[in-house]
C-alpha positions as CSV (number, residue, x, y, z in Angstrom):
1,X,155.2,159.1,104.8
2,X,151.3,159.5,104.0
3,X,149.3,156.9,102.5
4,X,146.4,157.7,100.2
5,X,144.5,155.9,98.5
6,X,140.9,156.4,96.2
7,X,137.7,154.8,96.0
8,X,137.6,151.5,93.2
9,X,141.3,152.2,92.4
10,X,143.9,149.2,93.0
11,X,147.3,150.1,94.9
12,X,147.8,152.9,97.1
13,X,150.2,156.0,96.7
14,X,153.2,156.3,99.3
15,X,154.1,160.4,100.0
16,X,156.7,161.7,101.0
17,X,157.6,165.6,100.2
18,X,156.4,166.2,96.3
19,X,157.6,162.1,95.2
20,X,155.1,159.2,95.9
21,X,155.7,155.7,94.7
22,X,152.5,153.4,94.0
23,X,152.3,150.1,95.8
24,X,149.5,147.3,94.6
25,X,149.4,145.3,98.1
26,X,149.1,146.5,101.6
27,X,151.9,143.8,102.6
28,X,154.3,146.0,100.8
29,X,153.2,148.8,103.6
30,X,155.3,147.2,106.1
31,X,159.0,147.6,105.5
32,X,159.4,151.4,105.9
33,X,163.2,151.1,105.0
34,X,162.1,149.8,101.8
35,X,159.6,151.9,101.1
36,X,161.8,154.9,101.9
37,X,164.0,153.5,99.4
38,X,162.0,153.4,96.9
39,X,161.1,156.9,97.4
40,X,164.5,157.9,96.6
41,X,165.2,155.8,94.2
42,X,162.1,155.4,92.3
43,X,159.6,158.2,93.6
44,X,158.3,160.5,90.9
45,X,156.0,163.2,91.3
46,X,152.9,162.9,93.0
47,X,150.2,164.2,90.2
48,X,151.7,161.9,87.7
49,X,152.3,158.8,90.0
50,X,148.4,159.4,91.5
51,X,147.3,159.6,87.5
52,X,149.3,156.6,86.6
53,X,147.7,154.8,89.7
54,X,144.2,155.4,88.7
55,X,145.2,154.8,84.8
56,X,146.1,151.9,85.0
57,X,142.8,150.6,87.4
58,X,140.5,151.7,84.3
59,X,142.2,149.4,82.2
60,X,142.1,146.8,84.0
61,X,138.4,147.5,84.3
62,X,137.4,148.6,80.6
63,X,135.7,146.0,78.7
64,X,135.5,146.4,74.5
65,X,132.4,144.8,73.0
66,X,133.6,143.9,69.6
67,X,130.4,145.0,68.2
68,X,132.1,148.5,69.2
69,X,135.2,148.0,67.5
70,X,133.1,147.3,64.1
71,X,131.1,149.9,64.9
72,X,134.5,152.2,64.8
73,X,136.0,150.5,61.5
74,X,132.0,151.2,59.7
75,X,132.5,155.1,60.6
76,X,136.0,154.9,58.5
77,X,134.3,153.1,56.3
78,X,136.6,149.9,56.6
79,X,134.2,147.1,55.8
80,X,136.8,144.7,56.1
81,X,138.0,145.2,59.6
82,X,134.7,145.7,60.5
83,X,134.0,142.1,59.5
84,X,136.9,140.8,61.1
85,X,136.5,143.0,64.7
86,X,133.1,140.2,64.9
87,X,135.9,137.3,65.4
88,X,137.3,138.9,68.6
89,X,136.4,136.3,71.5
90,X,136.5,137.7,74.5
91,X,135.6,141.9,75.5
92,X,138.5,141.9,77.7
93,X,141.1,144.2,76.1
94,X,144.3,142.5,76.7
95,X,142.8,139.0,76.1
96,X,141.8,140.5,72.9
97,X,145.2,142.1,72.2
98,X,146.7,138.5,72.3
99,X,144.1,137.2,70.2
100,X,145.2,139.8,67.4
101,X,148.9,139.5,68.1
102,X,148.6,135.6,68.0
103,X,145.9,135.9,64.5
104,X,148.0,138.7,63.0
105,X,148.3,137.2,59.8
106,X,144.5,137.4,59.7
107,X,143.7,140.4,61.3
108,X,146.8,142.5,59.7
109,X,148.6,145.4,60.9
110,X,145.5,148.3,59.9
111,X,143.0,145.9,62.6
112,X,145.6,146.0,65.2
113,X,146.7,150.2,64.6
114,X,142.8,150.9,64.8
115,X,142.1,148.3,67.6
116,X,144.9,150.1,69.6
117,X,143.8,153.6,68.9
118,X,140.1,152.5,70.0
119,X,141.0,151.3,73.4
120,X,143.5,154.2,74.0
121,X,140.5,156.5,73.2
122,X,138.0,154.8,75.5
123,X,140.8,154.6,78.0
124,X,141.2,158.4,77.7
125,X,137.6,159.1,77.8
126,X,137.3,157.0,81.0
127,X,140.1,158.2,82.7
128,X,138.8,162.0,81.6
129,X,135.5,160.6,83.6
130,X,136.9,159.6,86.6
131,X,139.3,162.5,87.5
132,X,136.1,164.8,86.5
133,X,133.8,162.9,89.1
134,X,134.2,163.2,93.1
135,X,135.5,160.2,94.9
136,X,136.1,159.2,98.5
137,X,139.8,159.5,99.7
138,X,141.4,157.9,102.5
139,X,144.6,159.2,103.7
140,X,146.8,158.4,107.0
141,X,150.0,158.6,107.8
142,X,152.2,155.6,107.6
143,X,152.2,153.3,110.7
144,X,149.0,155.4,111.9
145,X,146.1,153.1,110.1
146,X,144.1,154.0,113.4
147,X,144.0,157.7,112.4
148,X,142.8,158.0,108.5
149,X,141.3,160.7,107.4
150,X,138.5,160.8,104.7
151,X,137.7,163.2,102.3
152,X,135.5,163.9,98.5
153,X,138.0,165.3,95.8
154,X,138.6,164.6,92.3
155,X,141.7,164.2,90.3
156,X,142.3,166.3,87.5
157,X,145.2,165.3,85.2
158,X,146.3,163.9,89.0
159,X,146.0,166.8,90.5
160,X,144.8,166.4,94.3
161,X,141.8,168.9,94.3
162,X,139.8,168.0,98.2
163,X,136.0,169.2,97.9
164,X,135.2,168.6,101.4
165,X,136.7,169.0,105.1
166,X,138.2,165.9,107.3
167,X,135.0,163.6,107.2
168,X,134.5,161.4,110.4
169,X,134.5,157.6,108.4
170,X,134.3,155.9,105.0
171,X,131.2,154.9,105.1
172,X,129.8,158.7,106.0
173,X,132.2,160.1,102.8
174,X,130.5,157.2,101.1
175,X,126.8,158.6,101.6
176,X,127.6,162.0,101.5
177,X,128.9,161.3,97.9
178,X,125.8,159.6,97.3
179,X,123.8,162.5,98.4
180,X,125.9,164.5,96.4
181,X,125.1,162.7,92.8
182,X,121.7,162.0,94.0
183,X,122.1,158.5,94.6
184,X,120.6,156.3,97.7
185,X,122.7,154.2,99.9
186,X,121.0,151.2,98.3
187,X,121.9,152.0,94.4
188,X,125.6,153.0,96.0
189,X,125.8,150.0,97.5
190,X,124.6,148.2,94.3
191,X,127.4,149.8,92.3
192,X,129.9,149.2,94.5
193,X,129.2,145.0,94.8
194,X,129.1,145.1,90.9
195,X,132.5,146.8,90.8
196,X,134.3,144.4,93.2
197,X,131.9,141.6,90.9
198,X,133.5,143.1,88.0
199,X,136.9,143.2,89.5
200,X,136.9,139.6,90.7
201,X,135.9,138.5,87.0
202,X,139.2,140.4,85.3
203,X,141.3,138.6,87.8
204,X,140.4,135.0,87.7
């Protein structure tokens, strides 16, 4: 069984043949039986379990600034929602899907259709971005942590696409991404303490 995994997503894909299964904590890495298991029970193809994986990191990590969502209802010209998208509290999606569930009444069915197909478009559009861009990949094989493997590749629709031989470590697939997109070390490492920032925030 491989393990891969990809830079700022949450979880980790377990391969085996053309099925993979996604696991969210490294604890679950353990029990091979299980894991094996699950493969045959649960295991789904690889591109759409590796596009699921990184899916469902953006939106966890997408924040809506309601000003955006009025913004959206002024360009359909619908004033109204437009007026109401200014009581949304918070810019986390799925606090501010509760919010509208809970206030339904006041923010109606039409707020909660538009709100819906906003975030599934910026989720889209986000997603689009990340399987578009390179990214570092770790891969070893299970029970073999001592031996990964790192690569740059991208993701599109899932699809495993490696843009670089075996690299040596992560931190030398790091900066020869950063090279690659022009970036120093520095601003990399900038981005990649506001990201785990970020990611800290949505959990607590």
């Amino acid at each position: 069984m491989k393990i891969e995994s990809w830079q700022d997503v949450n979880g980790k894909l377990v391969i085996d043949n053309n099925k993979a299964v996604a696991v969210k904590d490294d604890k679950n890495l353990l029990d091979q039986g299980k894991l094996r298991k699950a493969l045959e029970e649960k295991g789904k193809n690889v591109n759409d379990v590796r596009r699921a994986l990184i899916r469902n990191t953006i939106k966890q990590q997408i924040k809506i600034d309601p000003l955006e969502i009025s913004k959206s209802f002024n360009k359909s010209n619908d004033s109204l929602n437009a007026e109401k998208a200014k009581k949304l509290v918070s810019n986390k999606p799925t606090h501010q899907y509760r919010q509208i569930k809970n206030e339904l009444r006041f923010f109606g069915e039409s707020f909660l259709e538009g709100f819906l197909g906003f975030y599934g478009l910026k989720v889209d559009n986000a997603l689009s971005s990340y399987e578009r861009n390179l990214k570092v990949i770790e891969t070893y094989e299970l029970g073999q942590e001592n031996e990964k493997q790192y690569f740059l590749g991208r993701a599109p629709e899932g699809k495993l696409e490696l843009a670089s031989k075996v690299l040596p470590t992560k931190e030398f697939a790091e900066s020869e991404l950063a090279k690659f997109y022009g970036k120093t070390a520095e601003q990399e490492e900038t981005l990649t303490v506001k990201l785990q920032r970020e990611r800290k925030d949505d959990n607590e």
